[in-house]
N, C-alpha and C positions, 0 to 999 in steps of 0.2 A: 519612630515609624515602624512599622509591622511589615516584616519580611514575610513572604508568603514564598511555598514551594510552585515550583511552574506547573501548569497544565500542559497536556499532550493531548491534544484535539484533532483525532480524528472525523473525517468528512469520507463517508460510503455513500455515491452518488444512486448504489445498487438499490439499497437497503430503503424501501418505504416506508417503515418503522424499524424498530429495535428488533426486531425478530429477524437475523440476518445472520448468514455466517461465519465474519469477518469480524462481527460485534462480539457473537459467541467464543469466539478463538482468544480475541486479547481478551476477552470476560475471564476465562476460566484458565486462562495461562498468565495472565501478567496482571491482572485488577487488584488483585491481592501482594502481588509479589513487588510490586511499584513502591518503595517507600521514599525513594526522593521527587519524588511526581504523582502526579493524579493523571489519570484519563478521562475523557469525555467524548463521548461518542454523538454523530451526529449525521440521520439518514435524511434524506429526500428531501421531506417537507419541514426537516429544521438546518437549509442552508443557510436561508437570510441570518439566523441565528452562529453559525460558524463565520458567516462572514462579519458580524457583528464583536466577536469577541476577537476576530486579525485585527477590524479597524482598533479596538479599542487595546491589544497589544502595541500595535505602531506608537498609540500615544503616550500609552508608559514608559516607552522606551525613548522616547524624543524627550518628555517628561524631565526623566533619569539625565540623557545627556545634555540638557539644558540646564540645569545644575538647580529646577524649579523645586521650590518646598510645599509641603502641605497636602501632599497625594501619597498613599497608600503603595509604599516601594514593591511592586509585584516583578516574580523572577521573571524572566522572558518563558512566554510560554512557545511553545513546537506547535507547528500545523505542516498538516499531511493530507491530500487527496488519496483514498485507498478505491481503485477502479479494475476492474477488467474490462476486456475490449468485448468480450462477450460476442465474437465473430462466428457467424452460421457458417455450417458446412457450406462451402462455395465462395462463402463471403460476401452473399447477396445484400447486408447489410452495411457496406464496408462504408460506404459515404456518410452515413449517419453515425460507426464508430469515429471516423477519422472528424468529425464533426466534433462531435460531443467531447476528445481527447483536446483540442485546439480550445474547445468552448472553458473545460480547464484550467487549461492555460491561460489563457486571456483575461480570465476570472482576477486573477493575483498578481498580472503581470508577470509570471513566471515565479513568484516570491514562495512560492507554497509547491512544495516535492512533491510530485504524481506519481505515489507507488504502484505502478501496474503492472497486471499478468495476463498471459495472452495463454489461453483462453479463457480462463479463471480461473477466480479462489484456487479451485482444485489442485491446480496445478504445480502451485506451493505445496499445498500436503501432500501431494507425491511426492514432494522433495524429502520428507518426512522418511521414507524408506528407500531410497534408492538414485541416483543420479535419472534423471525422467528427460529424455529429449523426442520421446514419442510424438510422433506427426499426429495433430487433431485430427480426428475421426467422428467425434459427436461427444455431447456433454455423458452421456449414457457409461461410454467407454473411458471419460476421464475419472467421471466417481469410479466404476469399481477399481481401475488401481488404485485409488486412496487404498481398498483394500479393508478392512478391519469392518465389515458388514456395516460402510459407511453411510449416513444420515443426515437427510439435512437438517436435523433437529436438535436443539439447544441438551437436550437427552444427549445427544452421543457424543455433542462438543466436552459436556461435562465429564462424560463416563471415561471422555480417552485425554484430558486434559492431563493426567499426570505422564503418561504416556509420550503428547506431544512432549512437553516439557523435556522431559528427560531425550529427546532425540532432537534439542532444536539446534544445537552445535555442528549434526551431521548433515542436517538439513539446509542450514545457512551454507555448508561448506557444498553440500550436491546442488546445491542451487548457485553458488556460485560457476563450478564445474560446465551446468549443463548450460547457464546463460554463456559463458567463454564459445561451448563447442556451438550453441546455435548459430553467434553472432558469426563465427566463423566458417559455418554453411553457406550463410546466405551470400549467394553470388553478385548482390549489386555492392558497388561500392560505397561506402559512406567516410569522410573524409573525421570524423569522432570513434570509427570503427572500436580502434583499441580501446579507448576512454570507457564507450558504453559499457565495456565488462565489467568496469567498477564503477562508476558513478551514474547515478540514478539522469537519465537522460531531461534535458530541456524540450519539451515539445512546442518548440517554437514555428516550423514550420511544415509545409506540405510533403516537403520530400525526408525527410526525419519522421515522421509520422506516418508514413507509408513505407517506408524502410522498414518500421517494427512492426510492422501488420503483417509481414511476408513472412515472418518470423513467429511458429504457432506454439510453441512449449518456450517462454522463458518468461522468467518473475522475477521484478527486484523486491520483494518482501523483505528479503536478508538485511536491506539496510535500514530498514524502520525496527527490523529484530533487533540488531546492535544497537539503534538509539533506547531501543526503552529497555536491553538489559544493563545500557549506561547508567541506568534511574533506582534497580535492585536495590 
């Protein structure tokens, strides 16, 4: 039987095609650099298609513990929701964020990790230089701290990929920093308070998912970074 290495399936609910930030960033820092895995990227209108290759993970895996013969032994492959909340100044949007985070989650039953950043992408690559716990102000003022006459174009993902690369240690570790001190701002309480600093939150309900919307600079990326440079 034919062992095969896992897949790492990515789902950006942002991204309407391939032309997308988040596709650019693991394109040009880890698509090459991956050699105990593959990626697969997958925007908007090829969900059904992500959702097609979880169900069909489930079965190799029941497959496998069923101690059945005659199927093609595939590793277990990784799936990841990668979203921002993409909250407007005011948060005149907030219903249809908190909507679409829930909608998520329900998708997978909670089985499939929602890496999110509030406000977005960006927000990560400010992690890139600096500990970032600045209060959103508008998407205008999060690009320019990314800083490096930043672009949203597959151009400047490529130009500064060795760059990210070589700084994604400090940036995993300011991003840790700056989700600790946000979580530790916010003045309501949540009873997973400490947990959230390190593991990637369950957005199971309305008041967990309203908790981290009051919350405008903080990004679990750091944890999808450590799985895929488990795969180097």
């Amino acid at each position: 039987m034919k062992q095969t290495i896992p897949i790492i399936h990515l789902y950006i609910p942002e991204a309407l095609d391939h032309s997308n930030c988040e596709i650019w960033y693991f394109k040009h820092l880890f698509q090459r650099r991956l050699t105990k895995a593959k990626l697969k990227y997958y925007a908007y209108p090829n969900r059904k298609e992500f959702e097609t290759a979880f169900d069909q993970t489930k079965k190799h895996s029941k497959r496998r513990h069923d101690g059945k013969k005659g199927d093609t032994i595939a590793a277990d492959d990784l799936f990841f929701i990668v979203t921002d909340t993409d909250l407007k100044p005011g948060q005149s949007n907030r219903d249809e964020v908190r909507a679409d985070l829930r909608k998520h989650y329900n998708w997978f039953n909670g089985d499939v990790p929602i890496i999110f950043s509030s406000r977005s992408f960006e927000t990560w690559l400010c992690m890139h230089n600096q500990v970032y716990n600045k209060p959103f102000s508008g998407q205008n003022t999060l690009e320019h701290d990314v800083g490096h006459n930043y672009e949203k174009t597959e151009k400047w993902y490529k130009t500064h990929a060795e760059r990210l690369y070589s700084t994604i240690d400090n940036a995993c570790a300011n991003c840790r920093i700056s989700r600790s001190s946000a979580i530790d701002s916010e003045k309501h309480e949540h009873t997973n308070r400490e947990s959230f600093k390190n593991t990637v939150p369950t957005l199971a309900d309305e008041y967990t998912i309203n908790w981290f919307l009051n919350i405008s600079t903080i990004t679990y990326m750091d944890k999808l970074i450590d799985v895929l440079r488990g795969f180097e």
